[in-house]
N, CA and C atoms of all chains as a GROMACS GRO file, in nm:
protein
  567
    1UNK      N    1  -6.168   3.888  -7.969
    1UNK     CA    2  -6.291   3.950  -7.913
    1UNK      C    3  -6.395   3.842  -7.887
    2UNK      N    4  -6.430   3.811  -7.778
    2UNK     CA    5  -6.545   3.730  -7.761
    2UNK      C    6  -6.692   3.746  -7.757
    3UNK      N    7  -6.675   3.659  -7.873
    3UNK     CA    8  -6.865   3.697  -7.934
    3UNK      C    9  -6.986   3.617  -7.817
    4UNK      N   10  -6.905   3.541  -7.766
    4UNK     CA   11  -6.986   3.485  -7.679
    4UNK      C   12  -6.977   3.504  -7.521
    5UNK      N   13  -7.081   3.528  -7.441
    5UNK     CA   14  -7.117   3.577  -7.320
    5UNK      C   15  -6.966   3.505  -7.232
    6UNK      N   16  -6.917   3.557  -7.156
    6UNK     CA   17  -6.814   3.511  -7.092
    6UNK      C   18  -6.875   3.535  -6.976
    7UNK      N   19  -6.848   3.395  -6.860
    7UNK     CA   20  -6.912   3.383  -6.755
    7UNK      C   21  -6.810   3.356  -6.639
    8UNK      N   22  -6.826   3.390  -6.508
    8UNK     CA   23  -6.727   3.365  -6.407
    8UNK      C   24  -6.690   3.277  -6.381
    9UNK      N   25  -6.619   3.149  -6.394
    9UNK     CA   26  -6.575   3.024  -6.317
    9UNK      C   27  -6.591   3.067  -6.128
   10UNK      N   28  -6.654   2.936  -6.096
   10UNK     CA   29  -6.624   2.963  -5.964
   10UNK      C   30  -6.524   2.971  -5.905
   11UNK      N   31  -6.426   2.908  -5.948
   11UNK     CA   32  -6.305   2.853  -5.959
   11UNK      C   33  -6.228   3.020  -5.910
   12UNK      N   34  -6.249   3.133  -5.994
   12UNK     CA   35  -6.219   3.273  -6.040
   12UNK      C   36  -6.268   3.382  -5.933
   13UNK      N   37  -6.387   3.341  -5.878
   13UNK     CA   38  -6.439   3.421  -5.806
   13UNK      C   39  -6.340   3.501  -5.733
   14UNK      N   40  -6.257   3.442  -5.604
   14UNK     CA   41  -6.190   3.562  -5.494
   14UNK      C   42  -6.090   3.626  -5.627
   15UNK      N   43  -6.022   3.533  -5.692
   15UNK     CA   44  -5.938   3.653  -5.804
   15UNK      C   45  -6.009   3.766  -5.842
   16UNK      N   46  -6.107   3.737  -5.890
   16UNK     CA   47  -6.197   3.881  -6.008
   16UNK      C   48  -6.263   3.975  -5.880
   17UNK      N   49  -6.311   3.938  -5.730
   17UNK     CA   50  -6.296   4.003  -5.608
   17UNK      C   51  -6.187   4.075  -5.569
   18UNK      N   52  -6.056   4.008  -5.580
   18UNK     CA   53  -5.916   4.096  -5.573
   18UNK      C   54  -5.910   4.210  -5.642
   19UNK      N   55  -5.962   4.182  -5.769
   19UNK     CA   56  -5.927   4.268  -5.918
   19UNK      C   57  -6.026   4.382  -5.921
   20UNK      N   58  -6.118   4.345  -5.889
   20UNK     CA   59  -6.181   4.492  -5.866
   20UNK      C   60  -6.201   4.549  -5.756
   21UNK      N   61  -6.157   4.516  -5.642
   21UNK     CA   62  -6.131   4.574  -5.505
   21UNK      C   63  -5.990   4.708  -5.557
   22UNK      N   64  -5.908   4.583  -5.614
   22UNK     CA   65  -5.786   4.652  -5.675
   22UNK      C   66  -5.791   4.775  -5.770
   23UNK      N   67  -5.866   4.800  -5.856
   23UNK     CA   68  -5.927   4.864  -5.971
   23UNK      C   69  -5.994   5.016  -5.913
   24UNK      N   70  -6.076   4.946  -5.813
   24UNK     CA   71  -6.122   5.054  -5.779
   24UNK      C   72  -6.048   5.177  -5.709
   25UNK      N   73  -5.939   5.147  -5.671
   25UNK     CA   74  -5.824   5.222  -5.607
   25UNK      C   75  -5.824   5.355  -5.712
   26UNK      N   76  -5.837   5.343  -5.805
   26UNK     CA   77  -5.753   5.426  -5.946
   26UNK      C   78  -5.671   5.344  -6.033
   27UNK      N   79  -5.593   5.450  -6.060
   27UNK     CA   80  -5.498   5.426  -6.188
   27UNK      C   81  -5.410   5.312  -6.164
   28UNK      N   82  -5.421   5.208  -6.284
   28UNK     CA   83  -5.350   5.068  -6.240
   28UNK      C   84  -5.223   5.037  -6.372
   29UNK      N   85  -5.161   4.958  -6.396
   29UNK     CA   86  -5.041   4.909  -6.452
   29UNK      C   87  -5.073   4.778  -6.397
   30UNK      N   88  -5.021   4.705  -6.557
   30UNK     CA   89  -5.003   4.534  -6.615
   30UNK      C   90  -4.861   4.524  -6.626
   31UNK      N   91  -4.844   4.422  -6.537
   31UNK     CA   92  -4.704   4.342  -6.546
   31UNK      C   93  -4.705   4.246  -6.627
   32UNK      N   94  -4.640   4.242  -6.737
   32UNK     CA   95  -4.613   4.122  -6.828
   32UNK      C   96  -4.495   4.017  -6.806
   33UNK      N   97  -4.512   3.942  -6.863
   33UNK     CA   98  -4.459   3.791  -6.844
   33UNK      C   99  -4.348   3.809  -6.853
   34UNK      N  100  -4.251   3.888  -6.937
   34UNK     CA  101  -4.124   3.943  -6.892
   34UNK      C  102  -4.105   4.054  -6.820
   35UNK      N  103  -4.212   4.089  -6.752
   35UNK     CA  104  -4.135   4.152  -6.633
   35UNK      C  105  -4.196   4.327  -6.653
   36UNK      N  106  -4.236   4.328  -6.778
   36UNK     CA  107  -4.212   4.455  -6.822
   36UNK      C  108  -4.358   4.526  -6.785
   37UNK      N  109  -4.384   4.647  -6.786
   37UNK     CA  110  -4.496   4.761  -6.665
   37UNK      C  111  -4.493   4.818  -6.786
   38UNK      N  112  -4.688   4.822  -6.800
   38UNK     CA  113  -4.745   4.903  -6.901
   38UNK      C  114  -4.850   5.000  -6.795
   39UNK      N  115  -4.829   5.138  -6.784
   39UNK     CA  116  -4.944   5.174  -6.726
   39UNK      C  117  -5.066   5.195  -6.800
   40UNK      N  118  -5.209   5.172  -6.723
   40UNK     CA  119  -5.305   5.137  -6.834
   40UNK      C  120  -5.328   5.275  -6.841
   41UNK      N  121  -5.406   5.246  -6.953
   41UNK     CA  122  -5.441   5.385  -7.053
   41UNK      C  123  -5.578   5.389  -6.920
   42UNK      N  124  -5.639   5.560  -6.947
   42UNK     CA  125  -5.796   5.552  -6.841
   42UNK      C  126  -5.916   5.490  -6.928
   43UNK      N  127  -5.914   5.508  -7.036
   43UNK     CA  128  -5.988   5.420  -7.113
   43UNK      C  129  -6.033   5.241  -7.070
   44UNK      N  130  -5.871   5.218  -7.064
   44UNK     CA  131  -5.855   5.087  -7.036
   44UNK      C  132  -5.922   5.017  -6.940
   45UNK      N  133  -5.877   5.113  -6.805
   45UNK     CA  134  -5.916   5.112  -6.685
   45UNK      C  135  -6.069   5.112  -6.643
   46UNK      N  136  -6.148   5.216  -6.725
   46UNK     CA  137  -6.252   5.213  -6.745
   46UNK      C  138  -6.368   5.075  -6.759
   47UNK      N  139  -6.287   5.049  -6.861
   47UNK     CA  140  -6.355   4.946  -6.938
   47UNK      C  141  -6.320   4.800  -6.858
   48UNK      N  142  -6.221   4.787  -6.798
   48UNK     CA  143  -6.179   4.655  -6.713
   48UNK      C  144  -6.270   4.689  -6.580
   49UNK      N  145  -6.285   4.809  -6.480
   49UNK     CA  146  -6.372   4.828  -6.384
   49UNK      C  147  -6.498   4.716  -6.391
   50UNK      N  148  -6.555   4.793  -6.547
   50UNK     CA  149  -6.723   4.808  -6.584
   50UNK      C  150  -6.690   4.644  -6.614
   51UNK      N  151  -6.626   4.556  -6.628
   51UNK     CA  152  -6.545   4.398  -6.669
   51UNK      C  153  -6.618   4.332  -6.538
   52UNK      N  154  -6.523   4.378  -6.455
   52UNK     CA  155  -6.475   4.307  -6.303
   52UNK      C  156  -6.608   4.297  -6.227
   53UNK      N  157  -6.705   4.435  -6.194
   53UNK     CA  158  -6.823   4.477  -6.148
   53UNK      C  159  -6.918   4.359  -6.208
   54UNK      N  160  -6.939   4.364  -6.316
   54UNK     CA  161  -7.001   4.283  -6.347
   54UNK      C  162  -7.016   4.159  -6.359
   55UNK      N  163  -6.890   4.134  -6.397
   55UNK     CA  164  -6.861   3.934  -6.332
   55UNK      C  165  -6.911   3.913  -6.198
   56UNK      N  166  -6.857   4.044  -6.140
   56UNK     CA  167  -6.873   3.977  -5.974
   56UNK      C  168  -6.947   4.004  -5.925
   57UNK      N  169  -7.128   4.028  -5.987
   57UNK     CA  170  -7.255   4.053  -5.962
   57UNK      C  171  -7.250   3.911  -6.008
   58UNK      N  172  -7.253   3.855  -6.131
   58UNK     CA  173  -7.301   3.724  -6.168
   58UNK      C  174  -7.313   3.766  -6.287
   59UNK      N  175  -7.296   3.881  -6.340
   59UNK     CA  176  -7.327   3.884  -6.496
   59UNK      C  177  -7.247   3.838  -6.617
   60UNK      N  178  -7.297   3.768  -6.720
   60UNK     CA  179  -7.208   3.729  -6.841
   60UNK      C  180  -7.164   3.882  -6.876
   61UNK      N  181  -7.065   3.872  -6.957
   61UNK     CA  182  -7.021   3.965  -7.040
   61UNK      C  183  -6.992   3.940  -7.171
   62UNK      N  184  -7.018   4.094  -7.277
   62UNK     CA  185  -6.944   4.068  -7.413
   62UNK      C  186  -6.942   4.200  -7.438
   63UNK      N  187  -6.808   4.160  -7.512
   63UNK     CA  188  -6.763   4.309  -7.535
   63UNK      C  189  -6.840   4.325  -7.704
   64UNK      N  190  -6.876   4.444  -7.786
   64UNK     CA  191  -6.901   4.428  -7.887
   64UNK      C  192  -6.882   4.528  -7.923
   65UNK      N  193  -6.789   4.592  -8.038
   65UNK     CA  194  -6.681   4.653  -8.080
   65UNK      C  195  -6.814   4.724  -8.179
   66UNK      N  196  -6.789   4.897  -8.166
   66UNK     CA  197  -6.896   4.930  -8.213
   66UNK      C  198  -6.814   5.075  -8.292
   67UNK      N  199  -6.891   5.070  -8.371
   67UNK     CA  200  -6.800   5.172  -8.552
   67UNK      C  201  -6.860   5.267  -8.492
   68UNK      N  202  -6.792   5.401  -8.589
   68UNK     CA  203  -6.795   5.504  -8.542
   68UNK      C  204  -6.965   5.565  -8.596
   69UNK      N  205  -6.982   5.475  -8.729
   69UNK     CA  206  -7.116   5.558  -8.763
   69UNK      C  207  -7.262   5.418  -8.743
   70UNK      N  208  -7.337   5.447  -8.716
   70UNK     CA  209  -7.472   5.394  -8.673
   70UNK      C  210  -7.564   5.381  -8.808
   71UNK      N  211  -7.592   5.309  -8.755
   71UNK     CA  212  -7.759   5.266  -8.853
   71UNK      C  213  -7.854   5.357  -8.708
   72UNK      N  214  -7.929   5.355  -8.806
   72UNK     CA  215  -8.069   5.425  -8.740
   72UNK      C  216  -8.121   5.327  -8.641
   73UNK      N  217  -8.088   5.185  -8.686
   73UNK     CA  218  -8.146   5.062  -8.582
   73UNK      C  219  -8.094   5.042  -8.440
   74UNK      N  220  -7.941   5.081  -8.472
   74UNK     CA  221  -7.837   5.053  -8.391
   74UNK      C  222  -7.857   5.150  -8.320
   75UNK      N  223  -7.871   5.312  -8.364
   75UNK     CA  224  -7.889   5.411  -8.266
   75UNK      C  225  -8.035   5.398  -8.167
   76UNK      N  226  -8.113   5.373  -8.226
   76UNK     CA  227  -8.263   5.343  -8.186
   76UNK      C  228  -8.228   5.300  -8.007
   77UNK      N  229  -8.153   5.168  -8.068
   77UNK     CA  230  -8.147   5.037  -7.935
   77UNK      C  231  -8.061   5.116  -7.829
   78UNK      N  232  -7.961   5.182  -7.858
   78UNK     CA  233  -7.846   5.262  -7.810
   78UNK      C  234  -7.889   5.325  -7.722
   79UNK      N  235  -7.996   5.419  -7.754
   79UNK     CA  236  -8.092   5.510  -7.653
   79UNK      C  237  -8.177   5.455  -7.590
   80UNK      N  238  -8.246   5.363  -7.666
   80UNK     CA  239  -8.338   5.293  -7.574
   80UNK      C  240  -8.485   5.344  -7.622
   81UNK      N  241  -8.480   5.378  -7.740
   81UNK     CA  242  -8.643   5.439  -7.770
   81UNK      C  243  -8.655   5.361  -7.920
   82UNK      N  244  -8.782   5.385  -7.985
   82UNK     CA  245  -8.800   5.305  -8.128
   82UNK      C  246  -8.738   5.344  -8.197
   83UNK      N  247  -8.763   5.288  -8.342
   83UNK     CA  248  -8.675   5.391  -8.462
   83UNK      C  249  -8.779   5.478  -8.509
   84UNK      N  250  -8.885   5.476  -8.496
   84UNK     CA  251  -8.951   5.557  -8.546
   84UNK      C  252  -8.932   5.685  -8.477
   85UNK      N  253  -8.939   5.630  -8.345
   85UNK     CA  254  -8.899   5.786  -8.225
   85UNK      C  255  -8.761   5.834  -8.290
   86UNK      N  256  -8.683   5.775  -8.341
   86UNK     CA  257  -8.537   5.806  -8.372
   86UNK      C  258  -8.511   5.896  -8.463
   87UNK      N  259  -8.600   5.832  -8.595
   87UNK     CA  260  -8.611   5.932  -8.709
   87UNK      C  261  -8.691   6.046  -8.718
   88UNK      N  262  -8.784   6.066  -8.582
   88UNK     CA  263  -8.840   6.151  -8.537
   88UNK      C  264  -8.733   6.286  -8.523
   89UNK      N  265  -8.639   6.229  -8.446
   89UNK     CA  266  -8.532   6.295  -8.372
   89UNK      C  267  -8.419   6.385  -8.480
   90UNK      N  268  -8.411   6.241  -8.596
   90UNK     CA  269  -8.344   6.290  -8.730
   90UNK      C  270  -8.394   6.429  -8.794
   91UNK      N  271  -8.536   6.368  -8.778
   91UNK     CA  272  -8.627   6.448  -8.935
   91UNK      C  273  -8.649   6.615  -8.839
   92UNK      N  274  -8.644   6.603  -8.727
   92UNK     CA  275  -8.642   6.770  -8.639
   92UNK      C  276  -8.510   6.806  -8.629
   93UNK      N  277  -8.399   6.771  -8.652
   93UNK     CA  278  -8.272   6.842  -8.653
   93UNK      C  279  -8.170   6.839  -8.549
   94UNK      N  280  -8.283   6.746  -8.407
   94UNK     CA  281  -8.233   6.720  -8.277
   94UNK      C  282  -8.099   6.644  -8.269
   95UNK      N  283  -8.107   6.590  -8.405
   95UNK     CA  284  -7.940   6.501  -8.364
   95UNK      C  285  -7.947   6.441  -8.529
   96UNK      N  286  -7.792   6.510  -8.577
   96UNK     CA  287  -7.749   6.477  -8.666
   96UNK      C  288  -7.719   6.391  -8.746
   97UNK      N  289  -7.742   6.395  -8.874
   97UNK     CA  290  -7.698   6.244  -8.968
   97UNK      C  291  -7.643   6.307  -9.085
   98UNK      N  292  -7.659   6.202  -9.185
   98UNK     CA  293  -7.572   6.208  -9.274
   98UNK      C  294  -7.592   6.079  -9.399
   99UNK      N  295  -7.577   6.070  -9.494
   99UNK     CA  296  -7.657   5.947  -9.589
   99UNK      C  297  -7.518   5.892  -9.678
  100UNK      N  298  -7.516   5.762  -9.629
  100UNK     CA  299  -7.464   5.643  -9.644
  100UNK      C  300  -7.524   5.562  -9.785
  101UNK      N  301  -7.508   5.652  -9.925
  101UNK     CA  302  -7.635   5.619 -10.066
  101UNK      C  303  -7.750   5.640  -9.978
  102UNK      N  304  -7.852   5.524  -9.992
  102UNK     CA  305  -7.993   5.600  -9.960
  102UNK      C  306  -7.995   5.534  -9.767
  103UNK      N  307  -7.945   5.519  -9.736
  103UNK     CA  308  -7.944   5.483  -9.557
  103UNK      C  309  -7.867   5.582  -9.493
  104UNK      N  310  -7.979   5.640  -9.409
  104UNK     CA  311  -7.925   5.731  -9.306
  104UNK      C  312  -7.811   5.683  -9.190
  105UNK      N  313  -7.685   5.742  -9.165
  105UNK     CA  314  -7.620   5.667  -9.064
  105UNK      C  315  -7.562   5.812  -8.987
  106UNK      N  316  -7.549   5.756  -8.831
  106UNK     CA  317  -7.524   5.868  -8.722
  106UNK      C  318  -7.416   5.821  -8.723
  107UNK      N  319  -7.309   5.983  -8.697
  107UNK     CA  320  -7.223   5.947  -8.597
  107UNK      C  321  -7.244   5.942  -8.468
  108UNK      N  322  -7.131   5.804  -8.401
  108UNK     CA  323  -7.153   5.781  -8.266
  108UNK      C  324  -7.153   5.892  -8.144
  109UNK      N  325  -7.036   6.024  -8.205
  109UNK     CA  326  -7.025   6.110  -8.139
  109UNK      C  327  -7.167   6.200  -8.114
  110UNK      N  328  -7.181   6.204  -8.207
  110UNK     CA  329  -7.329   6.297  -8.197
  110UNK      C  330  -7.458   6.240  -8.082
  111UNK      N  331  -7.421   6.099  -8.098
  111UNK     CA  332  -7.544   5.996  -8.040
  111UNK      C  333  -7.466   6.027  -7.894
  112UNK      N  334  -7.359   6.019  -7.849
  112UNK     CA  335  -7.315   6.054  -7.705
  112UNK      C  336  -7.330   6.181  -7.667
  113UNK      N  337  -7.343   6.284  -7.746
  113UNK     CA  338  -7.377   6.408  -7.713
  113UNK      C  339  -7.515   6.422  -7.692
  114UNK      N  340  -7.571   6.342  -7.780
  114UNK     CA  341  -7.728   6.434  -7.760
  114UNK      C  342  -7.780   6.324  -7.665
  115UNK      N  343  -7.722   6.218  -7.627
  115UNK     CA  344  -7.736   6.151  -7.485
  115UNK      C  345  -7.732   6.235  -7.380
  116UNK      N  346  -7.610   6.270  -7.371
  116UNK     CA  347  -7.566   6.347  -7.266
  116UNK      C  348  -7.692   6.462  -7.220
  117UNK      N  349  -7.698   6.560  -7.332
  117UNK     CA  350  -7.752   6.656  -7.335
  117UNK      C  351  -7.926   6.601  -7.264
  118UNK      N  352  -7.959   6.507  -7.349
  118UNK     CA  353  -8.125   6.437  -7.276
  118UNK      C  354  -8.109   6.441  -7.154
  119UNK      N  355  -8.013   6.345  -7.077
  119UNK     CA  356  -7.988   6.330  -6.904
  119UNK      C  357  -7.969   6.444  -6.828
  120UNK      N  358  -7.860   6.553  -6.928
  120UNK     CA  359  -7.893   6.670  -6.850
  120UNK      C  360  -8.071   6.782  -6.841
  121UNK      N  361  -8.104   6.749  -6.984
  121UNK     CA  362  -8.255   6.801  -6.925
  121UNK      C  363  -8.312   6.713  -6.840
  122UNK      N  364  -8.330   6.625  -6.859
  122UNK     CA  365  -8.383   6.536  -6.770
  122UNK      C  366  -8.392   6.536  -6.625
  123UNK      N  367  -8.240   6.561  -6.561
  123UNK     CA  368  -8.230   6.607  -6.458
  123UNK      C  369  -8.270   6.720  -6.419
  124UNK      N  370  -8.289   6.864  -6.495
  124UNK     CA  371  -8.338   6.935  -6.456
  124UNK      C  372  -8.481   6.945  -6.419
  125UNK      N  373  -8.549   6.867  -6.532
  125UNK     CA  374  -8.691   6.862  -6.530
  125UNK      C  375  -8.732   6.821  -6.423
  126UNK      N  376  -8.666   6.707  -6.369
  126UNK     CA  377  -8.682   6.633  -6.220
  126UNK      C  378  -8.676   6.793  -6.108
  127UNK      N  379  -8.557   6.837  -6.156
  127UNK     CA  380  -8.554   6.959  -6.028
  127UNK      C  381  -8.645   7.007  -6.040
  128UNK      N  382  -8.712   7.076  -6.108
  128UNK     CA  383  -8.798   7.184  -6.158
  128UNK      C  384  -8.923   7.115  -6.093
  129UNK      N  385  -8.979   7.006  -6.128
  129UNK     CA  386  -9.086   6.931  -6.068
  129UNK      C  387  -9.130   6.916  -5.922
  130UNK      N  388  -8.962   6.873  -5.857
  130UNK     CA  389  -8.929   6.874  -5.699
  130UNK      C  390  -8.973   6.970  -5.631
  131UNK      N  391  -8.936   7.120  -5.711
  131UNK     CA  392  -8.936   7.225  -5.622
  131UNK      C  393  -9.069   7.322  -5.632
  132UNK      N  394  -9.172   7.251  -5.764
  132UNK     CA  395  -9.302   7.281  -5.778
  132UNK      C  396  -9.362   7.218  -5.658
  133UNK      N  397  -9.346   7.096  -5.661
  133UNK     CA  398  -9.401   6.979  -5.596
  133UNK      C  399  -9.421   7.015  -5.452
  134UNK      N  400  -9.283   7.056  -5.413
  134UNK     CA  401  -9.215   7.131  -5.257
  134UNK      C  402  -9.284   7.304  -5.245
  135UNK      N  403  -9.292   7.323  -5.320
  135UNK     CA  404  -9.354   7.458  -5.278
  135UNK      C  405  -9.529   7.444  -5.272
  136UNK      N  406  -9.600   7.392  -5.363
  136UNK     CA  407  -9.746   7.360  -5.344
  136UNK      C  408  -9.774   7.248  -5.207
  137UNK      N  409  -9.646   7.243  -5.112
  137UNK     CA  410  -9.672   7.107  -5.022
  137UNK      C  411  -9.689   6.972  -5.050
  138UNK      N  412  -9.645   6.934  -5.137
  138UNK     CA  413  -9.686   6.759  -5.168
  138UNK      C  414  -9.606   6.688  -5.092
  139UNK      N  415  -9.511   6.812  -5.024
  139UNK     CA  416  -9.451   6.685  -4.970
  139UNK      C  417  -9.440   6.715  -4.821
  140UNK      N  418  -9.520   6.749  -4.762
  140UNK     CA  419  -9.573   6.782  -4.621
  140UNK      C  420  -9.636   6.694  -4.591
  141UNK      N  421  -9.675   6.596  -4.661
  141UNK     CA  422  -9.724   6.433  -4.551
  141UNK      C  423  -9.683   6.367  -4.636
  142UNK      N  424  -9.544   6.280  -4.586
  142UNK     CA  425  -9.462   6.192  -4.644
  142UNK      C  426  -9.491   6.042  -4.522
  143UNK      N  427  -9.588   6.046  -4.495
  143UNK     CA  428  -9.590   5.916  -4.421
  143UNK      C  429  -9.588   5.798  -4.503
  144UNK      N  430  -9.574   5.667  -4.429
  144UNK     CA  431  -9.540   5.594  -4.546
  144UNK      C  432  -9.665   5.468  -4.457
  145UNK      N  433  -9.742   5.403  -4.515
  145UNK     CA  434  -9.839   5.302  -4.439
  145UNK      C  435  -9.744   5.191  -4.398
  146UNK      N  436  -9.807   5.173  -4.316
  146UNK     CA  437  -9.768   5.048  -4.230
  146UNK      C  438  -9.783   4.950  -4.285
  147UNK      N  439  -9.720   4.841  -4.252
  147UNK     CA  440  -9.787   4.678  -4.297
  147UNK      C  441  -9.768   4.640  -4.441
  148UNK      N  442  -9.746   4.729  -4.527
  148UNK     CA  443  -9.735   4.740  -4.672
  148UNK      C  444  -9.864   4.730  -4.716
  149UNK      N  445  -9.935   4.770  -4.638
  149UNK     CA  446 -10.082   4.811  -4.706
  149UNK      C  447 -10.087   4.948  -4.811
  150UNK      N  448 -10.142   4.931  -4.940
  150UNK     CA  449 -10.150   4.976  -5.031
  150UNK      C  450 -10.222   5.160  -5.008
  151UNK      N  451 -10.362   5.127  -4.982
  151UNK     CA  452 -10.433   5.243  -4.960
  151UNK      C  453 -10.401   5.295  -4.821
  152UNK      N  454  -7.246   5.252  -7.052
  152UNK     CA  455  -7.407   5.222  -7.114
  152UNK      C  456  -7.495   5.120  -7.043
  153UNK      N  457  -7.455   5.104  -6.948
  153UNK     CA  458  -7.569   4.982  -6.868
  153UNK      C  459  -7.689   5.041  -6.796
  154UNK      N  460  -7.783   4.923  -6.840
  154UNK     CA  461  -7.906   4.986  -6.828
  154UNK      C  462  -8.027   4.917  -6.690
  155UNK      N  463  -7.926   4.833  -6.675
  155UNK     CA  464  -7.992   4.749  -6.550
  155UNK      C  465  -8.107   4.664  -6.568
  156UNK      N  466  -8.144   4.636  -6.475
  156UNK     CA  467  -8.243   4.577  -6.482
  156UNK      C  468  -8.438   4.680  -6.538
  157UNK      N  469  -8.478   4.599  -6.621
  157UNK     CA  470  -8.615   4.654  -6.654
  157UNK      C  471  -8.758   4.647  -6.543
  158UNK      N  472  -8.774   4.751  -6.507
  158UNK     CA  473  -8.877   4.743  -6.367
  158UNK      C  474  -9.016   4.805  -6.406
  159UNK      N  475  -9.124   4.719  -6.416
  159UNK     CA  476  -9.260   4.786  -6.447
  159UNK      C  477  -9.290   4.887  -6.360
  160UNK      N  478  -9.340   5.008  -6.334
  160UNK     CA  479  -9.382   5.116  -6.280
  160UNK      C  480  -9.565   5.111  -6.264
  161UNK      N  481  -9.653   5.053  -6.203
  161UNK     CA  482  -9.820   5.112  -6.200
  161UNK      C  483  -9.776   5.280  -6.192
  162UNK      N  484  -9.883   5.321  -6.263
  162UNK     CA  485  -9.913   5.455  -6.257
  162UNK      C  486  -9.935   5.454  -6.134
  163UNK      N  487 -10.027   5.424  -6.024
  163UNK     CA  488 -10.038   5.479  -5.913
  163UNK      C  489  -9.900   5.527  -5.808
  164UNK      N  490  -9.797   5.477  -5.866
  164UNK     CA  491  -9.654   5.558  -5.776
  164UNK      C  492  -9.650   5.698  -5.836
  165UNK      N  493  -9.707   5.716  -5.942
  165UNK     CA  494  -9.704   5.881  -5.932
  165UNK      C  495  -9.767   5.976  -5.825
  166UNK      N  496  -9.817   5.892  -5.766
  166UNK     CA  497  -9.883   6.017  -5.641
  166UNK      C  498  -9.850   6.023  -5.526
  167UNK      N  499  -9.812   5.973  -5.497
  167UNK     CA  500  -9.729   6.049  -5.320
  167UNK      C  501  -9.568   6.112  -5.413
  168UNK      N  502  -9.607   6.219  -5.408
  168UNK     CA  503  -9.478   6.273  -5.499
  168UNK      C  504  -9.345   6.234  -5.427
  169UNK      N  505  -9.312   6.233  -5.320
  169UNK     CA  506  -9.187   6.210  -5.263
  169UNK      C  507  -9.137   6.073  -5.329
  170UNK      N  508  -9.184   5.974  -5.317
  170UNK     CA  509  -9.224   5.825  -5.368
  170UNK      C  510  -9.133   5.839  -5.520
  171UNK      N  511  -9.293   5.944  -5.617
  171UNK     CA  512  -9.225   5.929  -5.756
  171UNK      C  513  -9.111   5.986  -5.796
  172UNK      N  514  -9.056   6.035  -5.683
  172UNK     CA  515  -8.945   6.154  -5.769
  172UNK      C  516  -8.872   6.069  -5.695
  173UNK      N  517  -8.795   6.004  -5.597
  173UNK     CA  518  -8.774   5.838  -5.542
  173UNK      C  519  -8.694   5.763  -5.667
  174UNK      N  520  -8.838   5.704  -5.683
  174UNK     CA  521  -8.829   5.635  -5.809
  174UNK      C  522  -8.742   5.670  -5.909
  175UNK      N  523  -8.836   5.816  -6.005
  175UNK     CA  524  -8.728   5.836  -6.144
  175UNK      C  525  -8.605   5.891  -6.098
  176UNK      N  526  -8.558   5.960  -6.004
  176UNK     CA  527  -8.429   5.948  -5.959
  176UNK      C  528  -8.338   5.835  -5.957
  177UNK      N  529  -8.417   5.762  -5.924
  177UNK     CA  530  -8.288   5.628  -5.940
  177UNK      C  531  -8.278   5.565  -6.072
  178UNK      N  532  -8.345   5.619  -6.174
  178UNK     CA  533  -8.362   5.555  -6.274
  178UNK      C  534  -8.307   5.641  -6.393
  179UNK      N  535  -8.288   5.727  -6.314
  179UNK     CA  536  -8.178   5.846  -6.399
  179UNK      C  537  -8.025   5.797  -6.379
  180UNK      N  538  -7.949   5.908  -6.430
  180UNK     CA  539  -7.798   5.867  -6.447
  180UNK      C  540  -7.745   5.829  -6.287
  181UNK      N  541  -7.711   5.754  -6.267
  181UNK     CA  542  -7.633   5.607  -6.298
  181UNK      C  543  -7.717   5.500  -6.312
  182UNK      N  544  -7.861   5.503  -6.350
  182UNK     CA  545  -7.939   5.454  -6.394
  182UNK      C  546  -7.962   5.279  -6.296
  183UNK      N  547  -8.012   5.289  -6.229
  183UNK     CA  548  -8.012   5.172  -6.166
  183UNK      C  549  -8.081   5.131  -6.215
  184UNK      N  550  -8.186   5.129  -6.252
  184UNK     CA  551  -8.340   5.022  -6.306
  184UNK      C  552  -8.379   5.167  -6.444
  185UNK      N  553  -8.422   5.001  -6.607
  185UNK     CA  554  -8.507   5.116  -6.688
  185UNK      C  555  -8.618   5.094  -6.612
  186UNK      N  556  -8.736   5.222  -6.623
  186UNK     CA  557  -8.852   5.180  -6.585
  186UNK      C  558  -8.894   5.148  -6.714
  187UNK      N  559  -9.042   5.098  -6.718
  187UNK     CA  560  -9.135   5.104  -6.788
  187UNK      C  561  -9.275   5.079  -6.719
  188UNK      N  562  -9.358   5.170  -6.800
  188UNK     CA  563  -9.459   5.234  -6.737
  188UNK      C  564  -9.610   5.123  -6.764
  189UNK      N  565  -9.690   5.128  -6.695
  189UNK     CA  566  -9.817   5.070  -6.707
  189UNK      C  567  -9.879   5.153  -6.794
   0.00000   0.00000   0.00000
């Protein structure tokens, strides 16, 4: 597992271009050195896509192998909000834990669910807003200024 | 889980609504840019 950022050789470039041109097709299979055809798992596939895409923007990569149960810190960063917002989240019932002696730890599953579940309100809220927005007219003068002038 | 690039937001894009809903749309799932807000 590489702990350290893995970066594209230029050298690599049209290959890792092949490979995810290739990838993106669907479902793929590894030929090994004797010859022998593993079809990849979708997991696999998944995870080599999200690989390839990103090399061939310019981005380092690292993979970092992540347990099934969370620290409160780890979940925090995961979502993208504080820990205080987190244990907020704990201490209302919004997303489940469980105590590790005296340290609270999430399961990961729970943290992908109540992900999920945020993006789907989220999206709605956006609708709901749109179609306030659209019915009071806000959006009956959508002109856009010229020149990139501000006001 | 990628989160893209981090993009400051001025409050003033909240008001031509077409604009802000623009914006947090793209910043929703498949998440092109986090914002963060002024």
């Amino acid at each position: 597992m590489p702990r350290e950022p893995v970066t594209l050789p230029e050298s690599e470039e049209s290959q890792i271009r092949e490979l995810n041109r290739m990838l993106q097709l669907g479902s793929a299979a590894l030929i090994g050195a004797d010859g022998e055809r593993v079809h990849l798992p979708a997991s696999v596939l998944r995870l080599l896509k999200d690989i390839t895409r990103n090399m061939q923007l310019g981005r380092a990569v690292v993979l970092i192998p992540e347990s099934q149960q969370l620290t409160t810190q780890r979940a925090a960063s995961l979502l993208g909000v504080s820990r205080p917002h987190l244990i907020k989240l704990l201490e209302s019932g919004e997303l489940p834990y469980h105590k590790a002696g005296s340290h609270r730890r999430i399961f990961l599953k729970d943290l992908l669910a109540y992900q999920k579940r945020r993006n789907e309100e989220r999206k709605a809220a956006l609708n709901r807003i749109a179609k306030e927005a659209f019915e009071s007219g806000l959006y009956d003068h959508t002109t856009i200024p010229e020149g990139g002038e501000d006001e | 889980m990628t989160t893209g690039s981090r993009v400051v937001l001025d409050a003033c894009v909240l008001m031509p609504v077409p604009l802000a809903d623009t914006l947090l749309r793209m910043a929703e799932e498949p998440r092109l840019y986090s914002p963060k807000w002024s």
